[in-house]
C-alpha positions as CSV (number, residue, x, y, z in Angstrom):
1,X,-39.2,-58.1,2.6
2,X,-35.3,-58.6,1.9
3,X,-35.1,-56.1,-0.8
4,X,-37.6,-53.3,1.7
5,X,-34.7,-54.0,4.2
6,X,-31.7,-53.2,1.8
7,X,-33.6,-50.6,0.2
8,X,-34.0,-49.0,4.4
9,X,-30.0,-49.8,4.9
10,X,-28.9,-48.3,1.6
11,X,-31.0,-45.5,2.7
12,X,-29.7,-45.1,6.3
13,X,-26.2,-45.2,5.0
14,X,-26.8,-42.9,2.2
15,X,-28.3,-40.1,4.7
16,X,-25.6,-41.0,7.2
17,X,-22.6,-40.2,4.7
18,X,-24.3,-37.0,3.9
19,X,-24.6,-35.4,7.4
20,X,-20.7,-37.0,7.6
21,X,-19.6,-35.2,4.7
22,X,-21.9,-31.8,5.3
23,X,-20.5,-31.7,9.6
24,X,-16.8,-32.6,7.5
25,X,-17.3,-29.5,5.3
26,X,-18.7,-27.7,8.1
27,X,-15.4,-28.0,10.6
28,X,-12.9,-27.7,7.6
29,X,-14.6,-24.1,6.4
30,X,-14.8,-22.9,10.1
31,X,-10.9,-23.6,10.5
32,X,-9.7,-21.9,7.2
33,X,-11.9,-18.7,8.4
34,X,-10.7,-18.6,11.4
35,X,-7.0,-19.2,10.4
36,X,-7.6,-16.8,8.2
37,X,-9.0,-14.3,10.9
38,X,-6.5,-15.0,12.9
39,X,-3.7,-14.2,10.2
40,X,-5.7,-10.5,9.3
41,X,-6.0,-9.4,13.0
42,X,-2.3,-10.5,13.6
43,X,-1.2,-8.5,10.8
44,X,-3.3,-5.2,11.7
45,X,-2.5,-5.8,15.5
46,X,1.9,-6.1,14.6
47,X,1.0,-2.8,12.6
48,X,-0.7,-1.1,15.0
49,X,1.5,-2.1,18.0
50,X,5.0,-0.9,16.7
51,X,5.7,2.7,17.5
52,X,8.6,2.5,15.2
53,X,8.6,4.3,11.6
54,X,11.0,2.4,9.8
55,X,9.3,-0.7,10.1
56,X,5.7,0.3,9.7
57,X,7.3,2.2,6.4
58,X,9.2,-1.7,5.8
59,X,5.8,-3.3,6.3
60,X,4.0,-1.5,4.2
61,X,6.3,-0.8,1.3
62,X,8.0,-3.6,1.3
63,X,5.7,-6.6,2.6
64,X,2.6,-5.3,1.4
65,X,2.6,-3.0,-1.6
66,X,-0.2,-2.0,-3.4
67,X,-1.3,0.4,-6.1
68,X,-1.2,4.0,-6.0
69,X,-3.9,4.5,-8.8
70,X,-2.8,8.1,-9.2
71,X,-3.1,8.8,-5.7
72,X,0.3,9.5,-5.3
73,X,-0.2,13.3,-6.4
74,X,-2.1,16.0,-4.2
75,X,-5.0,17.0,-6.3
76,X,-6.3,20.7,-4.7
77,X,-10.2,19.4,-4.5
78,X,-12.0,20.4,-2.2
79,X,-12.9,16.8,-0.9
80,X,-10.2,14.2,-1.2
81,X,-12.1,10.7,-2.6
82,X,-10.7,7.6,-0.9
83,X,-11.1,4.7,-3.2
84,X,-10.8,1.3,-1.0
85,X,-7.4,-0.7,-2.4
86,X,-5.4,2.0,-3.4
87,X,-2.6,2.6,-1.1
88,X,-3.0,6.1,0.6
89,X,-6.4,4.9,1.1
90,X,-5.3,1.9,3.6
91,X,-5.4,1.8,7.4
92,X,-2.1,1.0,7.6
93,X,-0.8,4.4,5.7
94,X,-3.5,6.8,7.7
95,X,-1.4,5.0,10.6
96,X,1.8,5.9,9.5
97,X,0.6,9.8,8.0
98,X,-0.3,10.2,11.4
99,X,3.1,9.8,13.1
100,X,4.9,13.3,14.0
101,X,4.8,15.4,10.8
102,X,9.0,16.1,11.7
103,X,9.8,12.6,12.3
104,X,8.0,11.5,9.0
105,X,9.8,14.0,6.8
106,X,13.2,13.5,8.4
107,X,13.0,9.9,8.1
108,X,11.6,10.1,4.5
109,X,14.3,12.0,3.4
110,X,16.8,9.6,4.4
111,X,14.8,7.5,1.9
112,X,15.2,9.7,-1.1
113,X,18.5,8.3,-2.7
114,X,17.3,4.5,-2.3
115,X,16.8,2.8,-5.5
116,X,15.3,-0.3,-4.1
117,X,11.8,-1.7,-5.7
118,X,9.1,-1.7,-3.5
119,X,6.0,-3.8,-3.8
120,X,3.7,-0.3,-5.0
121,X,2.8,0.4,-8.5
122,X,2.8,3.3,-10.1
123,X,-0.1,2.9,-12.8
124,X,-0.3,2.2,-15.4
125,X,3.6,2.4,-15.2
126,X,6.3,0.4,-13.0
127,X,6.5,-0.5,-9.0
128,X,8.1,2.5,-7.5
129,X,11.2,3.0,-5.7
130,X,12.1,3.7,-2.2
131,X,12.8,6.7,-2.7
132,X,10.0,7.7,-5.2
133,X,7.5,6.5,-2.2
134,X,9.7,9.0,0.2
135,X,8.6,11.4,-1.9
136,X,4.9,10.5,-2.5
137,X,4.3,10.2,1.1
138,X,6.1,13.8,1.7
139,X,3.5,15.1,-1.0
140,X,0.4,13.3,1.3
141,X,2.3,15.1,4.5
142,X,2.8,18.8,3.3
143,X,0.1,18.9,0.5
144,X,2.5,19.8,-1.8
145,X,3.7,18.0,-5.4
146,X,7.2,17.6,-6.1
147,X,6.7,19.5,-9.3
148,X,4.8,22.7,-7.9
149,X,7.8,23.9,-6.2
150,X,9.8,26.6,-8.1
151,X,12.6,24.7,-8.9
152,X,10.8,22.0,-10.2
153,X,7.8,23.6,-12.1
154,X,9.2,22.7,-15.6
155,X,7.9,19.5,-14.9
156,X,4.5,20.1,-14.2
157,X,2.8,20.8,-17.5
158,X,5.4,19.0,-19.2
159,X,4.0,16.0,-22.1
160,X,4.4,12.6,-21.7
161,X,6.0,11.4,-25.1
162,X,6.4,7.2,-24.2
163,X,6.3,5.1,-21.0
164,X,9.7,6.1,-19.7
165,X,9.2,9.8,-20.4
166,X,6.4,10.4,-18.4
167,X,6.5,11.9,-14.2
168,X,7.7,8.3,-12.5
169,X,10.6,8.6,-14.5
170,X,11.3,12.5,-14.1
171,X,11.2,11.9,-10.6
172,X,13.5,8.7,-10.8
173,X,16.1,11.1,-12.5
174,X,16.1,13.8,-10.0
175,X,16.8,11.4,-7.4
176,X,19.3,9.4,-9.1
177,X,20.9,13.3,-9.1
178,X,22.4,14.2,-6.0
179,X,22.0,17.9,-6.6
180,X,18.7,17.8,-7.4
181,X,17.7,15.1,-4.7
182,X,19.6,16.9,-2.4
183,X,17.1,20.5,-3.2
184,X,14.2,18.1,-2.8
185,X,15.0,17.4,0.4
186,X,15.8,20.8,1.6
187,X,12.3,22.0,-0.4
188,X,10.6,19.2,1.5
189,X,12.7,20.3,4.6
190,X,11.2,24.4,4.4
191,X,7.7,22.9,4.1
192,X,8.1,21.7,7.9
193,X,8.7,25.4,9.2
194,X,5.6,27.2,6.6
């Protein structure tokens, strides 16, 4: 009879400590998920409320990042494919491309001679630039590459011959050149009244 009593406590105690530990597990997953929910809707809900540029364009470049995947150039398909992660696929940059087409390109052009790394990557080469994301995000605006206007075209067809002779570079060069960044920026500038 002594043991059939222990054997009942040991039992009792045994099932007790689970349904502890379970209810335990239980409250602690519920609070990271819904720190964690409250940490993703207060990030998209800062985003969303500002009405400024500059500091969606600082969130998102700058806080953010991402990978462009190749997305950086406009490809003339007749469907554009949106692959989840990649940067111009995000909410937050559909948010920002649809600011005031003006605004945008004035403001990104004030970005062009910036040399500061952003949080992007170019693959499969380096995080881009300021400036190098001014211009990406002009291309998403008017539809138009860097390298398919006039003054530029040398570069389109042109070889990659090692990982810093290849189009992140290219473009890093003409906006480390104030003549040439400066005829981006009036190129980009045109595109506003076609």
């Amino acid at each position: 009879m002594k043991y059939l009593i222990i054997f009942f406590l040991f039992i009792i105690t045994l099932f007790s400590f689970k349904n502890t530990t379970t209810l335990e597990w239980k409250k602690n997953n519920e609070k990271s998920s819904f720190g964690l929910n409250i940490f993703q809707n207060t990030t998209i809900q800062e985003i969303q409320q500002t009405d400024s540029i500059p500091e969606l364009w600082n969130e998102i470049v700058f806080k953010k990042g991402g990978c462009l995947g190749g997305q950086q150039y406009v490809k003339k398909l007749s469907s554009k494919r949106k692959i989840k992660r990649l940067v111009f696929s995000e909410t937050d940059w559909n948010l920002f491309l649809d600011f005031d087409k003006t605004e945008l390109t004035d403001f990104l052009i004030k970005q062009l001679s910036d040399t500061t790394k952003t949080k992007i990557h170019t693959c499969p080469f380096f995080n881009a630039t300021n400036g190098e994301m001014a211009v990406y995000s002009l291309q998403q605006i008017h539809n138009k590459n860097w390298y398919d206007f006039e003054e530029f075209l040398a570069y389109k067809n042109k070889d990659y011959t090692s990982g810093t002779d290849q189009p992140q570079t290219w473009l890093q060069n003409i906006l480390i050149d104030k003549f040439k960044r400066e005829k981006l920026a009036e190129l980009f500038q045109k595109e506003l009244n076609n």
